[in-house]
Each structure stands twice: as structure tokens, then as C-alpha cells.
N, C-alpha and C positions, 0 to 999 in steps of 0.2 A: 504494500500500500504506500504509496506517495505523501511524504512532510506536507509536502506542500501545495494542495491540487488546485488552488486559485491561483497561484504562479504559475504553474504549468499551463492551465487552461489559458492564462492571460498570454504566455510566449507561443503555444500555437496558434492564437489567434493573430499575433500579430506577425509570426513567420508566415503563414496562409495569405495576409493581409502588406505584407511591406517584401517579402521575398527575405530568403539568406542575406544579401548582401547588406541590405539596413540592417536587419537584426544585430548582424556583427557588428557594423558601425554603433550602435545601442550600446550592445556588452561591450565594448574598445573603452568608451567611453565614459559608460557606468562603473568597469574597473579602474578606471583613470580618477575616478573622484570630480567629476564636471559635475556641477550644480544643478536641482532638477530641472529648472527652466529652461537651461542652456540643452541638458537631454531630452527634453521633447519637442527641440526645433535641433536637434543635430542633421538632420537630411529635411532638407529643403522642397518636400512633396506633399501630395495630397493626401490628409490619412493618418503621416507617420506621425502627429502629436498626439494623435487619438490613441493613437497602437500602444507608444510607450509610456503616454498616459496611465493606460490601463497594467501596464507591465507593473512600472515604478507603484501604483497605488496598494498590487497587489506584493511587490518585493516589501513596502512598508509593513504592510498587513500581517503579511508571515512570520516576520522577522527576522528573515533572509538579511545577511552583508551584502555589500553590495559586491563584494569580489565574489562570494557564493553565486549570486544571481547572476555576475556577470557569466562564470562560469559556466554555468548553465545553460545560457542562453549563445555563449559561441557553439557549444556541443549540437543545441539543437542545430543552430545555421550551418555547422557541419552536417550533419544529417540530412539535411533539406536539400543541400546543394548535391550531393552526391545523387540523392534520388532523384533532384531537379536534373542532373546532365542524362537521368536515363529518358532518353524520348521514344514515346510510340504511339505510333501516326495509324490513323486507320478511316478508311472511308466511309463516305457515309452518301444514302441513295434517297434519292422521294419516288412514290411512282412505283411503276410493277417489280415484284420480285420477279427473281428465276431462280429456282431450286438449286440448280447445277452451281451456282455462283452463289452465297450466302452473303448477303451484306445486311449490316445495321439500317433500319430505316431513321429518316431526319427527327423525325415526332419522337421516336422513341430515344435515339437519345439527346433531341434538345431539351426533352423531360426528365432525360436523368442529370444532367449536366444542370440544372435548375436546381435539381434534391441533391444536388453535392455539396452547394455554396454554404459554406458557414460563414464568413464574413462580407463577401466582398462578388456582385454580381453585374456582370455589364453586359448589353445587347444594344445593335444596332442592328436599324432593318428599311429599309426603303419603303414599303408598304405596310399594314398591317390591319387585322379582322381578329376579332376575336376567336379566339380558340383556346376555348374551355380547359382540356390538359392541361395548357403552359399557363392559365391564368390562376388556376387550382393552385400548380408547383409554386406561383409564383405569390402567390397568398401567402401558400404554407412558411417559406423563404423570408420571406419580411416579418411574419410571426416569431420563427424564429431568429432575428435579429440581425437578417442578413441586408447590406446595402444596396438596393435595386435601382439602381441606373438604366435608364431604356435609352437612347437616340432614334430618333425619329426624321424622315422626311417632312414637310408639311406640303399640301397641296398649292401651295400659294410658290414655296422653294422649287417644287417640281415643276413651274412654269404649265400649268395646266395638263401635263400628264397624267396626273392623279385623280381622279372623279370619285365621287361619294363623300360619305366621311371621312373626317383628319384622320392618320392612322394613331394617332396620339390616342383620340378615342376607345381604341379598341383596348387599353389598359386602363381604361376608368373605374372601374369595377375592384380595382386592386389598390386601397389604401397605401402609401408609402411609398410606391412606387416613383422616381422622381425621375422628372421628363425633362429633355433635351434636343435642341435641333440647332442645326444651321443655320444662320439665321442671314437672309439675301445679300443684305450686306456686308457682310464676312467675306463674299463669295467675288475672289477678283475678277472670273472671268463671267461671262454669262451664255447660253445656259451652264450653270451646273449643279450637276444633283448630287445628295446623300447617296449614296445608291449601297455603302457597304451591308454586308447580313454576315455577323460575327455572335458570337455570345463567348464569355469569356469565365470562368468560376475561380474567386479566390487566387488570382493571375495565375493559374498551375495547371489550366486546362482549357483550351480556344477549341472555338470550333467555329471555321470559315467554311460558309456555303453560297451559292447563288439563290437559296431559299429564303423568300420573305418571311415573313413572322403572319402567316394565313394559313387558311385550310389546305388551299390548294397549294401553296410553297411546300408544305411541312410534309402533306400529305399524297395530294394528285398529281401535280404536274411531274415530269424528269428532272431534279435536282439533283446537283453534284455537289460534295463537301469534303471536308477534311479534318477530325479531331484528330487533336493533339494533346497530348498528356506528357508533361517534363520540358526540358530545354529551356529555354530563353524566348521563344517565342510569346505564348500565354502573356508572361510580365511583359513585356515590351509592346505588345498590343496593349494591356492597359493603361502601361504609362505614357502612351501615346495618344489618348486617348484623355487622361488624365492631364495631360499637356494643352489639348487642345483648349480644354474645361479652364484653363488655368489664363491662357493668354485669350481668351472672352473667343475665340475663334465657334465655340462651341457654347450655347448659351441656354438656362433654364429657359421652358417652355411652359405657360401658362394661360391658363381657361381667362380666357377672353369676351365670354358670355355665351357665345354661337359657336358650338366646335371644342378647338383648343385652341 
């Protein structure tokens, strides 16, 4: 049984949520004796005061030294990193199976990849309809405590591509969820559209498809994808992403009375 399971809890949350490489910069620095304030702005990202916020309150808590805690928490970012350089890539299909060929369909694992997230959950999607499954998981996800970022196209960004409802809509139904889009003016060139369809869990698991976030994306139409689990990938789409959120390039979306 574990001394200490609020520490523990609190550093995988934040190795899940900031990757090895902060972490490490954390314990460096927590063994170093830097003051707390200066430790929870040591890496200059979105997130990471939050993370070590929650470390440090819980290193207090315990009663943990800080050279203990540091210790700890290099061990884990060792860990994480070795399992981080194993990468395994595997396809993923919408549309008819073939027996002969066994492949994952998109719905089914854009729904597990949803029930994976414990901290930290991004999707982007060009279009999007609701679809019950992912809105279910993504319920479940926010209940439990996890960060739900969506990006969104708007039909106004899409230059009239887009008809019906905003797709922004189609995650209304899901409390906490918080919305994002491109916003026209951001946009040097014109036309140009959102058009990516990523979902991302905890930066340690991406999944790049041509599938919208709809019935027919996930489910009818021929979609092609690619999850990935390990490497460098995963985190660099988030923080790329988290980048963009940062230099206003990518901007909260909100209900506007008609739509979103």
C-alpha cells in the first residue's frame, strides 16, 4: 500500500497532463529548493500551474520533503518517457468492414479514446451533428474531471460551405465542455477553413482522421485514420494547439443568442 496516494495521484495526473519532460523540470527544481511560486510558473505553458499546483499542495499534505517528492516525481518522468518512446500506430476505418482485413472502426475507438482521458481532452472537427456515443463519453469525461476542449468550424468561417446548424451546437447538451474556433480574422489568407479532425487524450494518445465528428464521419461514409499511442506526437499536437489558444490565433466560442 502507498504512504502516500494523494501525491501519487496528484504526479500522475500531472505527468498525463504536462508530459515527462515538465515533470522533470518540477522535481529539478523542487529539489533545488525554488520557492513555490516560482514552481508553479517554472515552464511557461498552459496547464503547468495547475498541475504543480496540485503536486506541491499534495507534497504539503503528506508530508513529503521536498527532495523525497522530488525524487519521486523524476522516477515517475522516467517511466513515462521510456513508455512514451514506445509508439504504436494502428489504423482506423469508417464504413464497411471486410472480414478478410480486420480493422478498428472510427466510432468505436473515438469512444474509447474519450473513456481514456483523465485529465486532459482535445478534439477538433470541421463539421459536426450530434452523436449520442461520443456525447454520452463525453459527459461521462467532464464528470469525471477531465478538460474538454472541442475546436470547431463555424459556418460563417466556412464561407458558406457549411449549411444547417453551427457545429458548435451539436455539443450543447454536454455541460463543461468548452468551445473554440477560428475566428475570420485570424485567418491571413481567404478562403480558409478549420478543416482538421484530431482528438487527442491526456497528450499520450492522437488520433488523426478525415472523419468529422457526425454520424456519417464516424460511422457511414469511407474514412481513413491513424491512432497513435507513445512518441512525441500526441504532446506536440496538443501543444500546438495549446499554442495556438495562447497567441489568440484560436479563440473561445460563444452563444450568441441564434446558434453559437
Amino acid at each position: 500500500m502507498s504512504w502516500y496516494p494523494a501525491f501519487e495521484a496528484a504526479a500522475e495526473a500531472a505527468v498525463h497532463r504536462l508530459g515527462p519532460s515538465h515533470l522533470r523540470v518540477l522535481a529539478d527544481r523542487l529539489g533545488g529548493g525554488w520557492p513555490e511560486q516560482a514552481l508553479r510558473h517554472a515552464v511557461p505553458v498552459p496547464g503547468f500551474a495547475d498541475a504543480a499546483g496540485a503536486v506541491l499542495a499534495a507534497q504539503h499534505a503528506s508530508g513529503m520533503s521536498p527532495v523525497e517528492a522530488a525524487a519521486y516525481l523524476r522516477g515517475l518522468a522516467a517511466g513515462h518517457a521510456q513508455r512514451s518512446a514506445e509508439v504504436r500506430i494502428e489504423s482506423v476505418w469508417s464504413g464497411p468492414s471486410t472480414h478478410p482485413v480486420p480493422v478498428r472502426s472510427t466510432a468505436q475507438v473515438l469512444v474509447e479514446l474519450v473513456g481514456e482521458a483523465r485529465g486532459e481532452l482535445l478534439l477538433m472537427t470541421y463539421s459536426a451533428t450530434p452523436y449520442q456515443p461520443l456525447l454520452t463519453a463525453l459527459a461521462a469525461a467532464v464528470t469525471r474531471g477531465v478538460r474538454v476542449t472541442v475546436v470547431v468550424e463555424t459556418r460563417d468561417g466556412a464561407g458558406g460551405a457549411l449549411q444547417g446548424t453551427e457545429p458548435a451546437a451539436a455539443f450543447g447538451t454536454v455541460p463543461g465542455v468548452k468551445l473554440w474556433h477560428w475566428p475570420k480574422e485570424q485567418r491571413a489568407e481567404h478562403p480558409a477553413k478549420m478543416h482538421a479532425k484530431i482528438a487527442v487524450a491526456d497528450r499520450r494518445v492522437l488520433l488523426v482522421s478525415s472523419a468529422n465528428l457526425t454520424q456519417s464521419g464516424v460511422n457511414r461514409n469511407i474514412e481513413a485514420g491513424l491512432l497513435v499511442r507513445g512518441g512525441t506526437a500526441p504532446q506536440r499536437a496538443a501543444e500546438h494547439i495549446a499554442e495556438l489558444q495562447s497567441r489568440g490565433v484560436l479563440t473561445r466560442l460563444r452563444n450568441a443568442g441564434q446558434g453559437w
